[in-house]
VOPAKE-256438 format. One record per residue (C-alpha): residue number from 1; residue in three letters; y negated, z, x. Coordinates in steps of 0.001 Angstrom, whole numbers, plus 500000, padded with zeros to 6 digits. Layout:
<rec n="NUM" res="ala" y="Y" z="Z" x="X"/>
...
END
This chain:
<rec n="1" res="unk" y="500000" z="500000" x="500000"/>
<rec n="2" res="unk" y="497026" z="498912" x="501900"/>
<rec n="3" res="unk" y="497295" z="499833" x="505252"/>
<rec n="4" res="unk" y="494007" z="498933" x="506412"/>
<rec n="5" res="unk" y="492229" z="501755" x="504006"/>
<rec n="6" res="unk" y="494602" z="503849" x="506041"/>
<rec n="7" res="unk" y="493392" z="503038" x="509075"/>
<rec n="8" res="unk" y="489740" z="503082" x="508472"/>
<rec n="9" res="unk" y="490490" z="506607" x="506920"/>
<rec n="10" res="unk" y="492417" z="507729" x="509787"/>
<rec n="11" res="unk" y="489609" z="506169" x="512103"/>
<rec n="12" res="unk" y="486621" z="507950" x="510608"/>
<rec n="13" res="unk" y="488832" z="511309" x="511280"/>
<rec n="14" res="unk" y="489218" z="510259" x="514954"/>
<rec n="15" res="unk" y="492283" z="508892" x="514961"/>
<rec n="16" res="unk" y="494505" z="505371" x="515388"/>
<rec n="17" res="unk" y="497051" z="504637" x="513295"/>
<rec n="18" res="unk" y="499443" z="501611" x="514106"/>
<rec n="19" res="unk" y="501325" z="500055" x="511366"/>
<rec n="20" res="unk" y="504562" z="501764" x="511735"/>
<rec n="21" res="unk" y="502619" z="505338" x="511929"/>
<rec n="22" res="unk" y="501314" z="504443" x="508355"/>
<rec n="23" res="unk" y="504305" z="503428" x="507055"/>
<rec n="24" res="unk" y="505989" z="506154" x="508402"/>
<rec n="25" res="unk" y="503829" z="508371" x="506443"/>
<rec n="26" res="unk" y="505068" z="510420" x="503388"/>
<rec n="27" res="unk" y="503402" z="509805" x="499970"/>
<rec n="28" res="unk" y="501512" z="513296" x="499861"/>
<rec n="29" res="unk" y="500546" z="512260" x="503261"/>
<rec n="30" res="unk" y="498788" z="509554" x="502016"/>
<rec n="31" res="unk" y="497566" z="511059" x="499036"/>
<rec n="32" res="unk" y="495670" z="513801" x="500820"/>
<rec n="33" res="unk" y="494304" z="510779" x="502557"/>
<rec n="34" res="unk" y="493407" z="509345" x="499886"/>
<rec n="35" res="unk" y="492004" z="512701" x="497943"/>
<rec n="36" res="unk" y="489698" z="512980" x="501017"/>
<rec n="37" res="unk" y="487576" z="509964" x="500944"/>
<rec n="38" res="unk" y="487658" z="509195" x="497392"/>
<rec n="39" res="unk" y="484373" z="507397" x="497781"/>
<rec n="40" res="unk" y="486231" z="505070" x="500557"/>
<rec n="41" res="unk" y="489289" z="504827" x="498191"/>
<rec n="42" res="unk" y="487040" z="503986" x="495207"/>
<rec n="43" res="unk" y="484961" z="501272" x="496881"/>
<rec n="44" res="unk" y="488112" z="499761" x="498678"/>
<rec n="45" res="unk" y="489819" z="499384" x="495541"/>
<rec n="46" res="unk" y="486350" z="497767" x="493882"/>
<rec n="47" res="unk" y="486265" z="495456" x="497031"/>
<rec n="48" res="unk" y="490325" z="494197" x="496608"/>
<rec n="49" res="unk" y="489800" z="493985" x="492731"/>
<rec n="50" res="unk" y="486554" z="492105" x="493226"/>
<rec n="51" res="unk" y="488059" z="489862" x="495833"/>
<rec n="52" res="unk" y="491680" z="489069" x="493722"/>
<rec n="53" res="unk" y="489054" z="487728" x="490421"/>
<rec n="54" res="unk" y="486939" z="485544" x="493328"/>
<rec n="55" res="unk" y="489075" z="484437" x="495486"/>
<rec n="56" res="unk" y="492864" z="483906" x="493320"/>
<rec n="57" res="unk" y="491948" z="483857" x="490067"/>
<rec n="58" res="unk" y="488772" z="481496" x="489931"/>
<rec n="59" res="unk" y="490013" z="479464" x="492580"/>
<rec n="60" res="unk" y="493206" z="478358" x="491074"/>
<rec n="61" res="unk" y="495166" z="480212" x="489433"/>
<rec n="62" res="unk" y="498687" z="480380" x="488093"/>
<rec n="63" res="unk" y="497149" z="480512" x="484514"/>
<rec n="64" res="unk" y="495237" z="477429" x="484563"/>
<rec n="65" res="unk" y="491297" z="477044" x="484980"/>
<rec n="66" res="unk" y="489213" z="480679" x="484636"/>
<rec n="67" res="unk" y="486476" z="480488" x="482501"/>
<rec n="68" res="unk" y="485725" z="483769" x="481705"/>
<rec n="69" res="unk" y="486789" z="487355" x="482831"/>
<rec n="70" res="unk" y="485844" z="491093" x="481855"/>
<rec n="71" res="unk" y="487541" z="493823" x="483154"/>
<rec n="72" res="unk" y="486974" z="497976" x="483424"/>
<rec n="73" res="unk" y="487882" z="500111" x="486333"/>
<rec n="74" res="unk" y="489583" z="503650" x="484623"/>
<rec n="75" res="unk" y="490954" z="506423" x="486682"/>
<rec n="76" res="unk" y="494131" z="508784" x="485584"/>
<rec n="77" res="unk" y="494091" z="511975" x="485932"/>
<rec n="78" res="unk" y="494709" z="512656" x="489585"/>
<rec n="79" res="unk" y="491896" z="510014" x="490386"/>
<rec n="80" res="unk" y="493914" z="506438" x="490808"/>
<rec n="81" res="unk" y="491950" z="503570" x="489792"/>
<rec n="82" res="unk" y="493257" z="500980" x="487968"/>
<rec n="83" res="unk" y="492209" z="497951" x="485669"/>
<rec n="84" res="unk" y="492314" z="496662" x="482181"/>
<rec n="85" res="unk" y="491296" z="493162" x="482016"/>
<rec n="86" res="unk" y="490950" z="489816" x="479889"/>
<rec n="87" res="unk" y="490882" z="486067" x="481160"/>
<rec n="88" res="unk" y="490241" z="483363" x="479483"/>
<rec n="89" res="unk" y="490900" z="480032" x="480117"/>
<rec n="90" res="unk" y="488947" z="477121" x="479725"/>
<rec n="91" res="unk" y="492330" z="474788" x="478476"/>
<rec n="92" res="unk" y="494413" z="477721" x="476831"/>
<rec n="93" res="unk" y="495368" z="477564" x="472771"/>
<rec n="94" res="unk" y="492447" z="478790" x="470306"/>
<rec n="95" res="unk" y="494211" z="482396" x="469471"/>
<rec n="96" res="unk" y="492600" z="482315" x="466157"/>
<rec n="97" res="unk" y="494393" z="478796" x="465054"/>
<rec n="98" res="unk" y="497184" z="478491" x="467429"/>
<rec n="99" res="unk" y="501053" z="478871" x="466539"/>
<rec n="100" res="unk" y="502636" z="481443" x="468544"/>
<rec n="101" res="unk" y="505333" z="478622" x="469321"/>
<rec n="102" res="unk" y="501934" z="476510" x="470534"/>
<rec n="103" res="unk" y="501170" z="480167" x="472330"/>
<rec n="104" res="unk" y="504390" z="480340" x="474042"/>
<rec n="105" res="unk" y="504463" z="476704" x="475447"/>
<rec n="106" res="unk" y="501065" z="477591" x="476930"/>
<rec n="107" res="unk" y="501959" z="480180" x="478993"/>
<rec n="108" res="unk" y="505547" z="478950" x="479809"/>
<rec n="109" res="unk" y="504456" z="475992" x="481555"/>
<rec n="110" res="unk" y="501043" z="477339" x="483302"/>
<rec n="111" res="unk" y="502805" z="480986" x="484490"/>
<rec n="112" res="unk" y="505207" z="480770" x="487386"/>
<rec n="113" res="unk" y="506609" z="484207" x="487724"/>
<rec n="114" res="unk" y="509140" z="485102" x="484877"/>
<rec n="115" res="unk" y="509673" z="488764" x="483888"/>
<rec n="116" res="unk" y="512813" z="490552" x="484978"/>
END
């Protein structure tokens, strides 16, 4: 999970950690890391999340051509981030007249991962 928010963590404390050191680390290792920069934590996470809309999903992405995108940042109750979003496509079905067969076809032949 992100090793380089690791690093620059372990960094700003003084010292380096190689990539086997942080994977080497336990989870409550990492989140006492973690639960002692939560500003770092928070704006990493905002830069990754800002960066995956930018860079994947408006440049090509698996579920056709982005047109438009909203999404909120919400944190649980021990302070993980994570995000709710919508996409829309500029050549998806109208959702207020399409069939959910037309619905299905959509996503079938634009999404290349299948569910397991």
């Amino acid at each position: 999970m992100w090793p380089e928010l690791f690093r620059i963590i372990a960094k700003q404390n003084g010292r380096s950690l190689s990539d086997d050191d942080i994977q080497a680390l336990s989870y409550e290792e990492k989140a006492t890391m973690l639960r002692n920069d939560p500003v770092l934590a928070a704006r990493h996470f905002d830069h990754r999340l800002k960066a995956f809309f930018t860079d994947v999903l408006m440049r090509g992405s698996a579920l056709g051509p982005v047109k438009h995108y909203f999404y909120r940042v919400e944190f649980q109750m021990r302070g993980s981030p994570h995000t709710h979003c919508l996409i829309w496509t500029s050549d998806g079905p109208d959702m207020n007249s399409a069939t959910s067969a037309e619905i299905e076809t959509y996503f079938s032949s634009n999404v290349d991962f299948k569910y397991q």
